[in-house]
Predicted model as a PDB file, atoms N, CA, C, CB and O in Angstrom, pLDDT in the B-factor column:
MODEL        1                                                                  
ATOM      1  N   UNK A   1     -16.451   6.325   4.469  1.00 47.00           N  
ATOM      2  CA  UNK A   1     -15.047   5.939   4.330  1.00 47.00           C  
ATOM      3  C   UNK A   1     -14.354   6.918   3.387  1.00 47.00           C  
ATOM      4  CB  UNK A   1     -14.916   4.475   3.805  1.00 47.00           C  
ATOM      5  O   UNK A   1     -14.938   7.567   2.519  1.00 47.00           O  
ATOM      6  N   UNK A   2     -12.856   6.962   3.685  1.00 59.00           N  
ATOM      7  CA  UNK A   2     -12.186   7.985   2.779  1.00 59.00           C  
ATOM      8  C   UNK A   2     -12.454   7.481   1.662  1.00 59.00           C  
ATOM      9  CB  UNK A   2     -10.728   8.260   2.906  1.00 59.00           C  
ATOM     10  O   UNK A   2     -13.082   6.435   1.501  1.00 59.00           O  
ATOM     11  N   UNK A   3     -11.765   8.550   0.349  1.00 78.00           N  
ATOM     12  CA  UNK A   3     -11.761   7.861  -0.691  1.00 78.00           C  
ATOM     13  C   UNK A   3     -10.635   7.264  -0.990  1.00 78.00           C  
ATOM     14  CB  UNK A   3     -12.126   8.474  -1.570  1.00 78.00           C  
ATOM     15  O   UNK A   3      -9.628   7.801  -0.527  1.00 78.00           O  
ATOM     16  N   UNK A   4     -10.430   5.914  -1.894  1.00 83.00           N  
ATOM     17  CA  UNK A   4      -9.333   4.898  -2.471  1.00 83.00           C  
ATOM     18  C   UNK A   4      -8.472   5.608  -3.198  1.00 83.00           C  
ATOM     19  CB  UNK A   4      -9.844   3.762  -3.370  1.00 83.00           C  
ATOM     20  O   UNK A   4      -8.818   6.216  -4.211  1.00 83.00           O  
ATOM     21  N   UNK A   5      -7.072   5.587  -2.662  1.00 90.00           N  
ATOM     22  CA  UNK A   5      -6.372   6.371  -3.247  1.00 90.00           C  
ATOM     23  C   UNK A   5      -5.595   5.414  -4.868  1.00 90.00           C  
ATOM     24  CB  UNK A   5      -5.327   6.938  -1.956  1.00 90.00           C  
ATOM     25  O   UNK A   5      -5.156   4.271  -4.997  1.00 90.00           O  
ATOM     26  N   UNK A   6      -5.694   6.195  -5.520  1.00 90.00           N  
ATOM     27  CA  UNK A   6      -5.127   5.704  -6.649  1.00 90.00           C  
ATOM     28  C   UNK A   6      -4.178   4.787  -6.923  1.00 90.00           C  
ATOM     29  CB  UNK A   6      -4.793   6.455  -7.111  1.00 90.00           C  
ATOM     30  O   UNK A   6      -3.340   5.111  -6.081  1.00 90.00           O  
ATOM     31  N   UNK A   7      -3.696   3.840  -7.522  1.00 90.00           N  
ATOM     32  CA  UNK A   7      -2.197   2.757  -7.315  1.00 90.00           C  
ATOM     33  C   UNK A   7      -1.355   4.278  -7.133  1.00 90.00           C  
ATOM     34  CB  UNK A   7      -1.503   1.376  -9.156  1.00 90.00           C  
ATOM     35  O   UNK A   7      -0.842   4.706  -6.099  1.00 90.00           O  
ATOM     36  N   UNK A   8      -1.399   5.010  -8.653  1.00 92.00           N  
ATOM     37  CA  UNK A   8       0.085   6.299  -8.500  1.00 92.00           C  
ATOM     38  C   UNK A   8       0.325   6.795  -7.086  1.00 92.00           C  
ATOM     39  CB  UNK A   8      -0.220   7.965  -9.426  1.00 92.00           C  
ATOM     40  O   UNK A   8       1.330   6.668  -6.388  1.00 92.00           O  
ATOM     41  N   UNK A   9      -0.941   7.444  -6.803  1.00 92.00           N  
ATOM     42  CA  UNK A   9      -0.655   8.007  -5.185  1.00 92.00           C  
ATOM     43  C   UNK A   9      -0.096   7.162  -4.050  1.00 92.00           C  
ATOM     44  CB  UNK A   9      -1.964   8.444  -4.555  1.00 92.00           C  
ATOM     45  O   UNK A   9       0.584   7.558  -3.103  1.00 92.00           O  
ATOM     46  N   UNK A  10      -0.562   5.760  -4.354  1.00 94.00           N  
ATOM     47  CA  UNK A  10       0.233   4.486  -3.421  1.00 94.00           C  
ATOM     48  C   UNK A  10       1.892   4.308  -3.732  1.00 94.00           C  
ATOM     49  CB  UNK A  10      -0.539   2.813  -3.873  1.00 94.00           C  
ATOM     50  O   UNK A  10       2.913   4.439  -3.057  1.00 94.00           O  
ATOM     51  N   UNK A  11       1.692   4.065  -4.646  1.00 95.00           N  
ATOM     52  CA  UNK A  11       3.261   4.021  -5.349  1.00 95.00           C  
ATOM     53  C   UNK A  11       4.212   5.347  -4.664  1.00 95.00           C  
ATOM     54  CB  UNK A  11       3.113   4.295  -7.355  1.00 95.00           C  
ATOM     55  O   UNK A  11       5.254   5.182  -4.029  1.00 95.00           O  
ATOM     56  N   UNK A  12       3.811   6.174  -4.854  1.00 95.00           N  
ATOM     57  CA  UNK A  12       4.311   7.239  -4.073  1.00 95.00           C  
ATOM     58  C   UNK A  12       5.334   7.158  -3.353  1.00 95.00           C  
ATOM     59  CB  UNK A  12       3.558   7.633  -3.360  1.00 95.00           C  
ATOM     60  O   UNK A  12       6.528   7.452  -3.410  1.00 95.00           O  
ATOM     61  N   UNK A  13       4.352   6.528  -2.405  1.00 96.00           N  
ATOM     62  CA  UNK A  13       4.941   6.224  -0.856  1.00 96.00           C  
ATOM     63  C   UNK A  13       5.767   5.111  -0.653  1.00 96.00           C  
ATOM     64  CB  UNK A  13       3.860   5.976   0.150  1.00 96.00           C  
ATOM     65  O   UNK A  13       6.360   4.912   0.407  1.00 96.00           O  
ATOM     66  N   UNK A  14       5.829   4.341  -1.685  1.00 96.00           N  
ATOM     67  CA  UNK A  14       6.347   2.748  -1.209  1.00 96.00           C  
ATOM     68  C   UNK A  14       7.813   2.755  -2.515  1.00 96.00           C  
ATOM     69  CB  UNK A  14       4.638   1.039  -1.597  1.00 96.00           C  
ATOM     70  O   UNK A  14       8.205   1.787  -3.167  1.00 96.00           O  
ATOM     71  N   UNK A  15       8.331   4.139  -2.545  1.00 91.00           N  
ATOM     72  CA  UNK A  15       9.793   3.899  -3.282  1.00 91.00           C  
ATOM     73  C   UNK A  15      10.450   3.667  -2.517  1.00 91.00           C  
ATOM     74  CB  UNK A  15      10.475   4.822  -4.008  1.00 91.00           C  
ATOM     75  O   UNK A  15      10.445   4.061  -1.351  1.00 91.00           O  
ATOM     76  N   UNK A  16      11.472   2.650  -3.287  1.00 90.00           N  
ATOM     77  CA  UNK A  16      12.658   1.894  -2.581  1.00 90.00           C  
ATOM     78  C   UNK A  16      12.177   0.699  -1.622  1.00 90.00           C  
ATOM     79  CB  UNK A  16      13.524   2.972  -1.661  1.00 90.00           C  
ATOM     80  O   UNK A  16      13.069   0.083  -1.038  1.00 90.00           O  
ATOM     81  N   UNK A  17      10.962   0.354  -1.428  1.00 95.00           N  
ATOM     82  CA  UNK A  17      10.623  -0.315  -0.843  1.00 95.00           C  
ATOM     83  C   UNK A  17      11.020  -2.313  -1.190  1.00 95.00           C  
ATOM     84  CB  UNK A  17       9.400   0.318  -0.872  1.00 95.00           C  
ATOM     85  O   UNK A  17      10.173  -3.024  -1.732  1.00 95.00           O  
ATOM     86  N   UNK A  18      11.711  -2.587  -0.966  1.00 95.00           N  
ATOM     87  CA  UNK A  18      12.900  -4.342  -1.431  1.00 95.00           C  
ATOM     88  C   UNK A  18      11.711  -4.907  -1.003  1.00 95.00           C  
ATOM     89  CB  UNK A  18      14.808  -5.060  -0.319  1.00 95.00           C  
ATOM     90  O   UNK A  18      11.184  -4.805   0.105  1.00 95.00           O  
ATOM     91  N   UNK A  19      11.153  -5.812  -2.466  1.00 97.00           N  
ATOM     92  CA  UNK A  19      10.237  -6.908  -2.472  1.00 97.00           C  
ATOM     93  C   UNK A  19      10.880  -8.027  -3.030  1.00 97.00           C  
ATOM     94  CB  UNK A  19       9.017  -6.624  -3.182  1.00 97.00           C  
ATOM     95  O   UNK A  19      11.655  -8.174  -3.975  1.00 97.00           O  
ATOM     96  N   UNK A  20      10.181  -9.041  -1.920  1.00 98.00           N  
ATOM     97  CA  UNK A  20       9.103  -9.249  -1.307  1.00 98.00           C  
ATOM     98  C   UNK A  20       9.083  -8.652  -0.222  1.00 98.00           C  
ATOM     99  CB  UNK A  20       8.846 -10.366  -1.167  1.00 98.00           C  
ATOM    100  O   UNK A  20       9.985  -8.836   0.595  1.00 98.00           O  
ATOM    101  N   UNK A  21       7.563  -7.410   0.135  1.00 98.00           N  
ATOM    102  CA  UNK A  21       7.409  -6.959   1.518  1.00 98.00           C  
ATOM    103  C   UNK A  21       6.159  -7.226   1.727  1.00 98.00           C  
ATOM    104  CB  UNK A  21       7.728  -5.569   1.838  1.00 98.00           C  
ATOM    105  O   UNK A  21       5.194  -7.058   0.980  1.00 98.00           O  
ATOM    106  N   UNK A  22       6.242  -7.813   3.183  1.00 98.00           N  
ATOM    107  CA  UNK A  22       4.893  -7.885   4.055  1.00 98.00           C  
ATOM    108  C   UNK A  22       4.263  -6.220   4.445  1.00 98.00           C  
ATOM    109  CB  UNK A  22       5.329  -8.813   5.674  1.00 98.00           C  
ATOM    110  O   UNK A  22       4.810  -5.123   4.558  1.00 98.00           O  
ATOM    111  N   UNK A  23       3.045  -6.638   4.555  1.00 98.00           N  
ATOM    112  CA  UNK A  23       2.171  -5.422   4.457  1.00 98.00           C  
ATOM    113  C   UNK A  23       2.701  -4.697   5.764  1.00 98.00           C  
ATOM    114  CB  UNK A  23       0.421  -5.757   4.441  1.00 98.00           C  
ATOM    115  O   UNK A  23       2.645  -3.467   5.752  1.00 98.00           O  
ATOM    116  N   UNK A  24       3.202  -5.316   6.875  1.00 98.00           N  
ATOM    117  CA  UNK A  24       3.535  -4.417   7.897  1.00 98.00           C  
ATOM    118  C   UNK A  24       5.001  -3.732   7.230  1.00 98.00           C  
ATOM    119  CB  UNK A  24       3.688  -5.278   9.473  1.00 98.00           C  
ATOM    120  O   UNK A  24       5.157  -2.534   7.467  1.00 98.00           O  
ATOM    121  N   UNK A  25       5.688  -4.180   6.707  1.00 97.00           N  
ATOM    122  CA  UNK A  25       7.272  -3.413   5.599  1.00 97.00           C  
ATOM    123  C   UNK A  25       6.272  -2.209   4.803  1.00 97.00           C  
ATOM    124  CB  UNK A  25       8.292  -5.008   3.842  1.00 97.00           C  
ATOM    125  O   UNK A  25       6.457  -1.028   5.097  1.00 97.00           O  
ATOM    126  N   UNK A  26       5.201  -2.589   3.776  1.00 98.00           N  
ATOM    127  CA  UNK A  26       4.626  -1.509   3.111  1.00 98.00           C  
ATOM    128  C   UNK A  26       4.341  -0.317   4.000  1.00 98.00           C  
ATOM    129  CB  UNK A  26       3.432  -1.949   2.473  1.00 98.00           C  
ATOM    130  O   UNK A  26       4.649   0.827   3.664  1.00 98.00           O  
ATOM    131  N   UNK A  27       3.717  -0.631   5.198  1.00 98.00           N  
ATOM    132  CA  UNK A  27       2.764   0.434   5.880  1.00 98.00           C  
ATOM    133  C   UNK A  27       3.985   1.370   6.606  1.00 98.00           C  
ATOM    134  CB  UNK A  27       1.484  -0.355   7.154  1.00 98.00           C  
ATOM    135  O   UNK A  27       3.779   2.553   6.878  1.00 98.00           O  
ATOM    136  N   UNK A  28       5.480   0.595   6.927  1.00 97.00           N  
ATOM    137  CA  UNK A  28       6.453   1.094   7.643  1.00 97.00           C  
ATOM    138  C   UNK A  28       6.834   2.044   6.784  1.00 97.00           C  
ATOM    139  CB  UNK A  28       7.447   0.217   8.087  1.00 97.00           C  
ATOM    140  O   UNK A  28       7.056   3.130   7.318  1.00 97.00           O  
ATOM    141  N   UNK A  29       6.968   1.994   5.724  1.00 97.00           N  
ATOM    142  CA  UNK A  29       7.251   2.820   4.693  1.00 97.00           C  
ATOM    143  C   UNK A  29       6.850   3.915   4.118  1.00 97.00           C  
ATOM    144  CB  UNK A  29       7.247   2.361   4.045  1.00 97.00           C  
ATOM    145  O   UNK A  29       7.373   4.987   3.814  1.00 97.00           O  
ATOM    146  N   UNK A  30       5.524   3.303   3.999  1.00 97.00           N  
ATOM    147  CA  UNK A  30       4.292   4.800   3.578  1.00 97.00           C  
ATOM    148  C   UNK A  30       4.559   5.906   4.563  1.00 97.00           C  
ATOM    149  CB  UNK A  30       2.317   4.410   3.834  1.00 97.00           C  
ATOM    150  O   UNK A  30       4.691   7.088   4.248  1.00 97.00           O  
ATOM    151  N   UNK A  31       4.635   5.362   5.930  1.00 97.00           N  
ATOM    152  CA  UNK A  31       4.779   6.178   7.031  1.00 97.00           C  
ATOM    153  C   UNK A  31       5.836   7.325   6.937  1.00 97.00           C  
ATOM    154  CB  UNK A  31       5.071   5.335   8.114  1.00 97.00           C  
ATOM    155  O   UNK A  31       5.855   8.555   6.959  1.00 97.00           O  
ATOM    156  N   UNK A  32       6.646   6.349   6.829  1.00 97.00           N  
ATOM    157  CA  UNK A  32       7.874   7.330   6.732  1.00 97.00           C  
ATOM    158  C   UNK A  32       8.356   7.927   5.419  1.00 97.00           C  
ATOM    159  CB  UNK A  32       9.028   6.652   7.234  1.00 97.00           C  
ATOM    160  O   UNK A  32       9.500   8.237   5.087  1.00 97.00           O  
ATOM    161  N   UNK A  33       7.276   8.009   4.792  1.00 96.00           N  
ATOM    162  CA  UNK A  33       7.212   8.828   3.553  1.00 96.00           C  
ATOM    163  C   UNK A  33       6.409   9.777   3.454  1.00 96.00           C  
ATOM    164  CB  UNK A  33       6.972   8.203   2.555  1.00 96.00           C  
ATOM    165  O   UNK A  33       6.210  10.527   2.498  1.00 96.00           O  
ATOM    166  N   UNK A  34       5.786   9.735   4.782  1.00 97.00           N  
ATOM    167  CA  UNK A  34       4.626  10.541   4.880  1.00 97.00           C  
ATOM    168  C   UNK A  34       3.512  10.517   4.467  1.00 97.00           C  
ATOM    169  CB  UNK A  34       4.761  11.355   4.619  1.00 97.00           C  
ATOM    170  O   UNK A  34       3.303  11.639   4.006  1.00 97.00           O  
ATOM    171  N   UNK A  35       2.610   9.876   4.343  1.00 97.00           N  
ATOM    172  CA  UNK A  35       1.619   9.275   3.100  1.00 97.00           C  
ATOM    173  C   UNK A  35       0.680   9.589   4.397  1.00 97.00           C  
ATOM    174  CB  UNK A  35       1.790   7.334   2.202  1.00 97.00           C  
ATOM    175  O   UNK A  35       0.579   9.284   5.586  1.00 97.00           O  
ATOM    176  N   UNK A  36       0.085  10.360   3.443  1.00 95.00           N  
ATOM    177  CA  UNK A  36      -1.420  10.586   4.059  1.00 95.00           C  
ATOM    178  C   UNK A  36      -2.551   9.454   4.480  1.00 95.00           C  
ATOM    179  CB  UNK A  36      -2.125  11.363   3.038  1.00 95.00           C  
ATOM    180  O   UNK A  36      -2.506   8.328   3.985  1.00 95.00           O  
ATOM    181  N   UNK A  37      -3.436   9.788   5.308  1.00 96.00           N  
ATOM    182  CA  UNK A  37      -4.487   8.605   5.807  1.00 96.00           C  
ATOM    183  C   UNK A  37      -5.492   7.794   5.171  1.00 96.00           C  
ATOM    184  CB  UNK A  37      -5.215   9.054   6.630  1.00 96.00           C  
ATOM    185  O   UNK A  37      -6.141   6.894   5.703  1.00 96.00           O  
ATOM    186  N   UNK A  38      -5.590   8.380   3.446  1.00 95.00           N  
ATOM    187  CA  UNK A  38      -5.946   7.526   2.979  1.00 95.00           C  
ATOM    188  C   UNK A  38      -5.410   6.277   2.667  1.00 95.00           C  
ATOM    189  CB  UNK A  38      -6.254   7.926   2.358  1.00 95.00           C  
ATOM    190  O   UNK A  38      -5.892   5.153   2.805  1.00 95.00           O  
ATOM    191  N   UNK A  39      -4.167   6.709   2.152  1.00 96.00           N  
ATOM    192  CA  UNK A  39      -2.794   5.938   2.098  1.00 96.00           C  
ATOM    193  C   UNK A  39      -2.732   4.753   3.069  1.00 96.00           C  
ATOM    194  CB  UNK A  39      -1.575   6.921   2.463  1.00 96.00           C  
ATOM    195  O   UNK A  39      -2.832   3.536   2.918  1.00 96.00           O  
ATOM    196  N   UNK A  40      -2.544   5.499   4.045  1.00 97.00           N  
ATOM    197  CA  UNK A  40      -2.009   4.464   5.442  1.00 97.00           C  
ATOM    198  C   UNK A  40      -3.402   3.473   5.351  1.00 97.00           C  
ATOM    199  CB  UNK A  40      -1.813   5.519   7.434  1.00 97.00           C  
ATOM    200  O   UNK A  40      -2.929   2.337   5.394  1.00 97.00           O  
ATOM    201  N   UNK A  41      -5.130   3.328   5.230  1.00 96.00           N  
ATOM    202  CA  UNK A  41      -6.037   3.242   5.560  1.00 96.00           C  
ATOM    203  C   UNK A  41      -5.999   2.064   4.062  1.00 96.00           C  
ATOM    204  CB  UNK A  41      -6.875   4.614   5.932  1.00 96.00           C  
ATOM    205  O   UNK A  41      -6.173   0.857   4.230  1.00 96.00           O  
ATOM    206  N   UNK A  42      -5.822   2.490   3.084  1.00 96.00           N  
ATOM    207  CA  UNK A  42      -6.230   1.504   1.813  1.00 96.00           C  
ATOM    208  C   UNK A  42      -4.636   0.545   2.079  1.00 96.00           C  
ATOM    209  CB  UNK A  42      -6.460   2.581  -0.196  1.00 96.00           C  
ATOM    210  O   UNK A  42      -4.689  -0.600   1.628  1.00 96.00           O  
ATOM    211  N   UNK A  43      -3.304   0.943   2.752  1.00 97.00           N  
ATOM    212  CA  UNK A  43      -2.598  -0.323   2.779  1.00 97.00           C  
ATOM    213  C   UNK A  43      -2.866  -1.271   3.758  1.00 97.00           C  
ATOM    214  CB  UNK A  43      -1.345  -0.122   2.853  1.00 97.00           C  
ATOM    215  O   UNK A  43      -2.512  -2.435   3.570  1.00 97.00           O  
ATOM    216  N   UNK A  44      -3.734  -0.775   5.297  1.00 97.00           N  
ATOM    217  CA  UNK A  44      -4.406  -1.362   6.377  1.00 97.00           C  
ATOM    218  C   UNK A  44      -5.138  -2.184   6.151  1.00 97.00           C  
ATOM    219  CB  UNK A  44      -4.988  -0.701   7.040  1.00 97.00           C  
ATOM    220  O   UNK A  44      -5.375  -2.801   7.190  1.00 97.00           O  
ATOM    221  N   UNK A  45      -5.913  -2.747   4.934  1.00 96.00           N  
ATOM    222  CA  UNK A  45      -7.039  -2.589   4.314  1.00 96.00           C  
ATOM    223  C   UNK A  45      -6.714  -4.038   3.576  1.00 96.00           C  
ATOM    224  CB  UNK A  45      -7.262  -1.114   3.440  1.00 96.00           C  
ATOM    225  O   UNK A  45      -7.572  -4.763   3.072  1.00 96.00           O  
ATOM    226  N   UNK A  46      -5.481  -4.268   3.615  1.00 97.00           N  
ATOM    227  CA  UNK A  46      -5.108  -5.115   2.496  1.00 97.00           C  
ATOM    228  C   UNK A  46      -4.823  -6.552   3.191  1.00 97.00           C  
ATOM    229  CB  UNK A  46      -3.771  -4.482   1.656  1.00 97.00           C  
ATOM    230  O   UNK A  46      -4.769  -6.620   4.419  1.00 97.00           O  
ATOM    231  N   UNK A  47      -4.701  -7.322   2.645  1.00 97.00           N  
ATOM    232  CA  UNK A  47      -4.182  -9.134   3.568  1.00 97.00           C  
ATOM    233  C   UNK A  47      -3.056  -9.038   3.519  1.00 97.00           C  
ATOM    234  CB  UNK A  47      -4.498 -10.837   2.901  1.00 97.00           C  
ATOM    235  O   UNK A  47      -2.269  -8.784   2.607  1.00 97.00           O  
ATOM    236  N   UNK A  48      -2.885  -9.414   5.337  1.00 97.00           N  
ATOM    237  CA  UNK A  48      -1.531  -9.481   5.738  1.00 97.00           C  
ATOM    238  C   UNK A  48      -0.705 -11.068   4.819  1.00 97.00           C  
ATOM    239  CB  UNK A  48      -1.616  -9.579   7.684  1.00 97.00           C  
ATOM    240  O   UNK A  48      -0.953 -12.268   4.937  1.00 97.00           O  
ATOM    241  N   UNK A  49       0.381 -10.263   3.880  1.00 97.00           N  
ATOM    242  CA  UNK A  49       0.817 -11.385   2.859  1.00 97.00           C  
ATOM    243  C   UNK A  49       2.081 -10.467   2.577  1.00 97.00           C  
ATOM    244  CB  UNK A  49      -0.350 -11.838   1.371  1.00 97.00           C  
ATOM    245  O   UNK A  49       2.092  -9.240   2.682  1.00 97.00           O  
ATOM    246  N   UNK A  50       2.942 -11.123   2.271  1.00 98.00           N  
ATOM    247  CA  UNK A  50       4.031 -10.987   1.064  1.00 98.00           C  
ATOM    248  C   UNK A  50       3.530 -10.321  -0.357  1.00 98.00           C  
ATOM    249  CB  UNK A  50       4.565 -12.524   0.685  1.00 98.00           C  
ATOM    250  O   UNK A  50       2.752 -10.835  -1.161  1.00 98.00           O  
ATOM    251  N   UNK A  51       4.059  -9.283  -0.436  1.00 98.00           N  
ATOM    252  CA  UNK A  51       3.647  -8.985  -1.620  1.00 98.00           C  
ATOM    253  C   UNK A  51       4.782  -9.049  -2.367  1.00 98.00           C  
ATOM    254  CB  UNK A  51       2.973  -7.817  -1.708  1.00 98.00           C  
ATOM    255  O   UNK A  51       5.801  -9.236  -1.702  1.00 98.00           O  
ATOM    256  N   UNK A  52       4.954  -8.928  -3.830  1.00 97.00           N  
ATOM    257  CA  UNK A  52       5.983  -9.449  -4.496  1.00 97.00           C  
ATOM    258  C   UNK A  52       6.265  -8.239  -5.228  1.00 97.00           C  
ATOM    259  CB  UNK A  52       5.723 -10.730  -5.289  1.00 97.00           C  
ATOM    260  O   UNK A  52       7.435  -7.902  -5.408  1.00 97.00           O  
ATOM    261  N   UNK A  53       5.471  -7.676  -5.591  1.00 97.00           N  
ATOM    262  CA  UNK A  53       5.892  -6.265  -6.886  1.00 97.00           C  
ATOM    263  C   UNK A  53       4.685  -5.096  -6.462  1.00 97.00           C  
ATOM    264  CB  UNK A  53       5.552  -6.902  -9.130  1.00 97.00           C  
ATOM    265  O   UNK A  53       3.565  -5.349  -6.020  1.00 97.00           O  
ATOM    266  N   UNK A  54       5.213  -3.888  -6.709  1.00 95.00           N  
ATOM    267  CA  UNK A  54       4.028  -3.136  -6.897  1.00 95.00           C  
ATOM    268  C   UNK A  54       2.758  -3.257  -7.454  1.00 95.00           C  
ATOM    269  CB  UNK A  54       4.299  -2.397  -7.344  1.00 95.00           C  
ATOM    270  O   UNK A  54       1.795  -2.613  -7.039  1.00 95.00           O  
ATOM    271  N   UNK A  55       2.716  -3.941  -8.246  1.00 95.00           N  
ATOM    272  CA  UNK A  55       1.550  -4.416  -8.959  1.00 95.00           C  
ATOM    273  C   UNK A  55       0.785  -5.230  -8.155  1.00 95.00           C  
ATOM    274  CB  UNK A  55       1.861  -5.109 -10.141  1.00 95.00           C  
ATOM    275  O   UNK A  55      -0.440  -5.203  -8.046  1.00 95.00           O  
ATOM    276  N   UNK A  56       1.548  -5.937  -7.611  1.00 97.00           N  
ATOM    277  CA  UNK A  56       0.545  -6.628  -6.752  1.00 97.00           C  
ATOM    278  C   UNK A  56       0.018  -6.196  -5.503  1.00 97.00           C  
ATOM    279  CB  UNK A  56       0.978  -7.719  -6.475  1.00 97.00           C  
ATOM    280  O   UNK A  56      -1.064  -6.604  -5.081  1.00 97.00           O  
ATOM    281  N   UNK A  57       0.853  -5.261  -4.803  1.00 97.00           N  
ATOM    282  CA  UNK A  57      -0.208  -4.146  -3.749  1.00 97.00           C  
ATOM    283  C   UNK A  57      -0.878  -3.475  -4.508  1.00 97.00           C  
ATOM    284  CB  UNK A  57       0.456  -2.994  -2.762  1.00 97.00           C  
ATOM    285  O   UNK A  57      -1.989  -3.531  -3.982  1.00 97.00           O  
ATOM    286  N   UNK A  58      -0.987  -2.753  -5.568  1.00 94.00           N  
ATOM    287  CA  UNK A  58      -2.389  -2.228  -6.678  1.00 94.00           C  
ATOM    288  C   UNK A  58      -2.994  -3.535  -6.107  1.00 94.00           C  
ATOM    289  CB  UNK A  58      -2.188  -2.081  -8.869  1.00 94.00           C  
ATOM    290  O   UNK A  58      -3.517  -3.704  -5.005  1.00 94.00           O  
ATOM    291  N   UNK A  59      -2.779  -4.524  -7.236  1.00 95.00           N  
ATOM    292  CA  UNK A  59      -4.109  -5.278  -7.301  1.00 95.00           C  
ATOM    293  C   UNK A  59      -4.638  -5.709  -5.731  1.00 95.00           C  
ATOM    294  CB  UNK A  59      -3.873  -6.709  -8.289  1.00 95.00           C  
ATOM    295  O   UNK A  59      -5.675  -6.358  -5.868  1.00 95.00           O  
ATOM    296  N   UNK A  60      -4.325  -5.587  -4.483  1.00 96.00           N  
ATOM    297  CA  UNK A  60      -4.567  -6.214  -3.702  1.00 96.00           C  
ATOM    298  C   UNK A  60      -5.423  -4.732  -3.043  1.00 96.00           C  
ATOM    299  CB  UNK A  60      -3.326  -7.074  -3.094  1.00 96.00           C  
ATOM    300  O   UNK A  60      -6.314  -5.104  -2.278  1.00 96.00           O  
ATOM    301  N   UNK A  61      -5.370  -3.518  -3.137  1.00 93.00           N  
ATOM    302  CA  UNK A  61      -5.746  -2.830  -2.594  1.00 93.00           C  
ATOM    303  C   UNK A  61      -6.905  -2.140  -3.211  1.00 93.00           C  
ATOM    304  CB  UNK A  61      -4.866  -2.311  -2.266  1.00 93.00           C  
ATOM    305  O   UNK A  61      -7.730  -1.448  -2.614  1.00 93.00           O  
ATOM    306  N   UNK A  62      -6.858  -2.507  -4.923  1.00 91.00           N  
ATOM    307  CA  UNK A  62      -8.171  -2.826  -5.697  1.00 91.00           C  
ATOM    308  C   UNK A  62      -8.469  -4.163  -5.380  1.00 91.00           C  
ATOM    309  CB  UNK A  62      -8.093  -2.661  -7.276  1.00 91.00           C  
ATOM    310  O   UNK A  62      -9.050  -4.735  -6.302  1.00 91.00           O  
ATOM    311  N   UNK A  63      -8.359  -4.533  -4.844  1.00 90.00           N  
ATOM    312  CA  UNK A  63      -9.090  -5.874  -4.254  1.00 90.00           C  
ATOM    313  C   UNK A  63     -10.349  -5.644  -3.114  1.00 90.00           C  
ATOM    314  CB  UNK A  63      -7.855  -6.812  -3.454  1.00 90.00           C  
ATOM    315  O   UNK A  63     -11.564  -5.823  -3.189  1.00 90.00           O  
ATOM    316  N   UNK A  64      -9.627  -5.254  -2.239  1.00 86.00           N  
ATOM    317  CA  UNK A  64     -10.091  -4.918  -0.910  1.00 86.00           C  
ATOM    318  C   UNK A  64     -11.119  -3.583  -0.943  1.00 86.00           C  
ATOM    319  CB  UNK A  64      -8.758  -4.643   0.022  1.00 86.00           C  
ATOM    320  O   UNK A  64     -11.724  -3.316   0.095  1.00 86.00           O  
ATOM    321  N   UNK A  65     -11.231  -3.103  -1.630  1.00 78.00           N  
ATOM    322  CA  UNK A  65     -12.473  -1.794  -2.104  1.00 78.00           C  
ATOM    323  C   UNK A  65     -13.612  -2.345  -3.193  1.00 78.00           C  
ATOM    324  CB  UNK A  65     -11.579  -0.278  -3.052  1.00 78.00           C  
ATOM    325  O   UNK A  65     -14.531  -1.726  -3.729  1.00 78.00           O  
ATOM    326  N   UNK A  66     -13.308  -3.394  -3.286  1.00 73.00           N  
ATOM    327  CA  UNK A  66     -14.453  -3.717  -4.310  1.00 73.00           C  
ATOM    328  C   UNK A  66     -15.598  -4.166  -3.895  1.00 73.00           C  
ATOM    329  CB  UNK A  66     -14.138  -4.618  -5.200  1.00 73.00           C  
ATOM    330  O   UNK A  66     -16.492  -4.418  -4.702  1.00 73.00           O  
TER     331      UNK A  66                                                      
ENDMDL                                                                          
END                                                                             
């Protein structure tokens, strides 16, 4: 498996992104930010949920690699 990209490198991709967003809003985003396949692969990765803050896609995507 690739390697887990960092929260910073996630964050990246998900500016401007209006929370609360469902993981399919996150992944629409990364996309079109261009975010590489680790990227796209550790937000795939995550439970389809509402997320509320950046912090909480970190913690959910350090969730899902552990």
């Amino acid at each position: 498996m690739a390697e887990t990209p960092n929260p910073i490198q996630i964050q990246k991709f998900l500016g401007g992104v209006d929370y609360p967003a469902s993981r399919n809003a996150l992944l629409s985003s990364a996309k079109d930010s261009g975010a590489d396949e680790n990227v796209i692969q550790a937000l795939e990765a995550i439970p389809d949920r509402e997320y509320d803050s950046p912090t909480s896609v970190s913690s959910a995507v350090s969730d899902s690699n552990s």
